[in-house]
N, C-alpha and C positions, 0 to 999 in steps of 0.2 A: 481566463486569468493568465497573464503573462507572468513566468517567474524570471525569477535573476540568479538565484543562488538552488543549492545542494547541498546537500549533507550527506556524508554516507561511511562506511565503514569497511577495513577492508577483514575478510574473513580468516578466522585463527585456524592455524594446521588440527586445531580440536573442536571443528565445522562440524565433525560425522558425530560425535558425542552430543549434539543438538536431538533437540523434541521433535519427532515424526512420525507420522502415520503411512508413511510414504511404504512400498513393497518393490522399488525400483532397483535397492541397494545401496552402500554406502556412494557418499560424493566422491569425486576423484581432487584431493586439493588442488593438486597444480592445476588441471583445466579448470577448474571454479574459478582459480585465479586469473586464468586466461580471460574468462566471462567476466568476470568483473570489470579486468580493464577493457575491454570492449565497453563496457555499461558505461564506464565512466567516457570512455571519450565519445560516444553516443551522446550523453547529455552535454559534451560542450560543445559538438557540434549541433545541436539544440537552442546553444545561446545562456547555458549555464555555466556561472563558475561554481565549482563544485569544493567543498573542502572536503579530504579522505580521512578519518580519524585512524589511528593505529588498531589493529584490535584488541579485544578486553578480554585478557586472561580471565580462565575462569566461566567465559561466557559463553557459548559456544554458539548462540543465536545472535549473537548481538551485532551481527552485520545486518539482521535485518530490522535496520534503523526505525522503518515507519510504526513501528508499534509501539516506540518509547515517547512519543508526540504527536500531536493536532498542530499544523500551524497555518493560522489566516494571517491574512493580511495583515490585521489591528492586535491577534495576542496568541502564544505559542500554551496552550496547552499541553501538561506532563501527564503522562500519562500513570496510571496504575494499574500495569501487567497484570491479566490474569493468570500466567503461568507464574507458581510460588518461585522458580528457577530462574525468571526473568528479571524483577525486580530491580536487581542489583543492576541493567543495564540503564537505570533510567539518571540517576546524577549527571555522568557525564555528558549525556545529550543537553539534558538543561541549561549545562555547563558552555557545550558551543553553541544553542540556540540563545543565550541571554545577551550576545554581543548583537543580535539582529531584532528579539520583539523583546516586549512586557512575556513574563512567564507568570501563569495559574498551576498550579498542582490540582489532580485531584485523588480526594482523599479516600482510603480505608471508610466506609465497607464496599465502595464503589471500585469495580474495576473494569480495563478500558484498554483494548487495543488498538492502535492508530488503524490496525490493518482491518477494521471493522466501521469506520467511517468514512465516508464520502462526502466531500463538499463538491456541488453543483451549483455556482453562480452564487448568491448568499442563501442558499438552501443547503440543510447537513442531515444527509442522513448517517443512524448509526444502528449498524447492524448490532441486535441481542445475540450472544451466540454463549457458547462455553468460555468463552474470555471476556467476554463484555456483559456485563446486568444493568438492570433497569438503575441502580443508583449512581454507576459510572455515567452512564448513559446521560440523566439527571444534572449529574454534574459539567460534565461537557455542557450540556445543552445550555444551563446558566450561564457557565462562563462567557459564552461569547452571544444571547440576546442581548444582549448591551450595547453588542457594536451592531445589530443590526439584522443579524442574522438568526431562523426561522430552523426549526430541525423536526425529523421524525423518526420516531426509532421504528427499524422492522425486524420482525425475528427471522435468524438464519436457521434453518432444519437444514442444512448440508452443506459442506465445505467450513475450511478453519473459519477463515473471515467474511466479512459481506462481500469486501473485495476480491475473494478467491470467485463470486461469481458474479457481479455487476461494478460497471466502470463506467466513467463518460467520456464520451470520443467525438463530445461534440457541445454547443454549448444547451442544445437541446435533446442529443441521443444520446442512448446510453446503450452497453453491449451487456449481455446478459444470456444468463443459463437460463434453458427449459423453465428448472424451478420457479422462477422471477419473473418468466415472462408476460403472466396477465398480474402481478402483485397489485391491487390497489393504490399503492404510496408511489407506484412509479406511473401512472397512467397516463400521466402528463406529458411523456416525453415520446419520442419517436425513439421504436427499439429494434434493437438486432440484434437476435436471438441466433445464438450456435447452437451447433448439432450436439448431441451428448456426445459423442466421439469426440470432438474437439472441445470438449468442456475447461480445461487448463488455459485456452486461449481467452479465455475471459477475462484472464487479469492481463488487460492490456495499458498501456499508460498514456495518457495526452499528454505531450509538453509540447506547449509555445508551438501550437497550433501542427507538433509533428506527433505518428501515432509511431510507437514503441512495440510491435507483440512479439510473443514467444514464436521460434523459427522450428517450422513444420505442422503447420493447420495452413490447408494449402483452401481449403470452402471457408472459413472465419478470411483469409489473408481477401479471400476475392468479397466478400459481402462488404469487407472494411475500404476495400478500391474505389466501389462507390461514393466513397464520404469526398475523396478528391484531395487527400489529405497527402503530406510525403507522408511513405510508408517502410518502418524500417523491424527488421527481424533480426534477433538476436538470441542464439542459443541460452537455453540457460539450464540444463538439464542436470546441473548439478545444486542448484536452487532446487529446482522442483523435486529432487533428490528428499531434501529437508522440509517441503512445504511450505517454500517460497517460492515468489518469483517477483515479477519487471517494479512492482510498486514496491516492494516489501523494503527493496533495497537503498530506499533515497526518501529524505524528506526535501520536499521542493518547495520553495518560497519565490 
């Protein structure tokens, strides 16, 4: 899929007051801020234009954009955070997504993090986890057979989202943790599996045919060399701080 635009948000000096599970320590704001503008002029050296939303008092996750929406091609799904603390992020996205698709909501009792889906070609998977249920899941999945596309949910037993450990880097590989790597639902595809030591490296990002990973997995950086792809690193360790990172930060259309 080729995209054209970005979304994304820039982080509030109340980033460290965010949901984590993280044992790193707090974020540093200023270098956050540094990564970020990195991220951003990465993606338009990618071929994206990118719009930066101001950030959302009050919110302290809400830079990471991809959990508040799904967006295809043909219609922008809204999502419905399973963190009760998130919620509140999700208007305004809708807000700057409705100048580019059709928007669906979906609704209570169903909940859904962007950062828990995958779309692969018109195939969607969505990972079950502690933010995502089988009625969010449900929901998505309706919303968009209409236009075409095919979905499977799988269950996450580790990491926040599906995305924290499977990604596509390719229009048929996908990079993946240990965990995922004989899954059933992924069988189809040719995979490349990191080492547990480098298990963060999994949430790596394909845009417009360039691959995005997090900088210091130097065996993920060389397995991914292979693909023949440009290859670009970028710190982000004040992301991964809050249990985020390279996807969490942009929705791409």
């Amino acid at each position: 899929m080729t995209f054209t635009h970005a979304i994304t948000r820039r982080p509030g000096k109340d980033m460290a007051a965010g949901i984590t599970t993280s044992t790193l320590g707090p974020p540093d704001y200023n270098q956050a801020m540094k990564q970020f503008d990195a991220y951003i002029e990465t993606l338009n050296h990618c071929g994206l234009s990118v719009t930066v939303l101001d950030p959302l008092d009050g919110y302290p996750d809400a830079h990471f954009v991809e959990d508040a929406a799904v967006v295809t091609p043909d219609v922008a799904v809204i999502t419905n955070p399973g963190a009760v603390s998130r919620k509140g992020e999700v208007p305004s996205i809708a807000a700057a997504l409705q100048h580019f698709r059709k928007t669906v909501w979906v609704q209570p009792p169903g909940t859904i993090d962007g950062g828990d889906v995958l779309m692969v070609g018109r195939h969607i998977f969505i990972g079950l986890s502690e933010r995502t249920n089988q009625n969010g899941a449900r929901q998505l999945g309706e919303a968009v057979t209409g236009f075409g596309y095919t979905w499977t949910p799988v269950p996450v037993a580790a990491g926040l989202h599906f995305k924290s450990s499977v990604n596509a880097v390719g229009d048929d590989t996908l990079l993946l943790t240990r965990s995922f790597a004989d899954h059933p639902a992924l069988a189809g595809f040719h995979r490349i599996v990191i080492s547990p030591q480098e298990a963060y490296a999994g949430n790596t990002l394909l845009v417009n045919d360039h691959l995005i990973m997090p900088a210091g997995f130097p065996d993920t950086r060389q397995k991914l060399k292979s693909l023949g792809k440009p290859l670009i690193e970028l710190d982000v360790s004040e992301f991964r701080k809050m249990d985020g990172g390279l996807t969490c930060l942009s929705l791409r259309f």
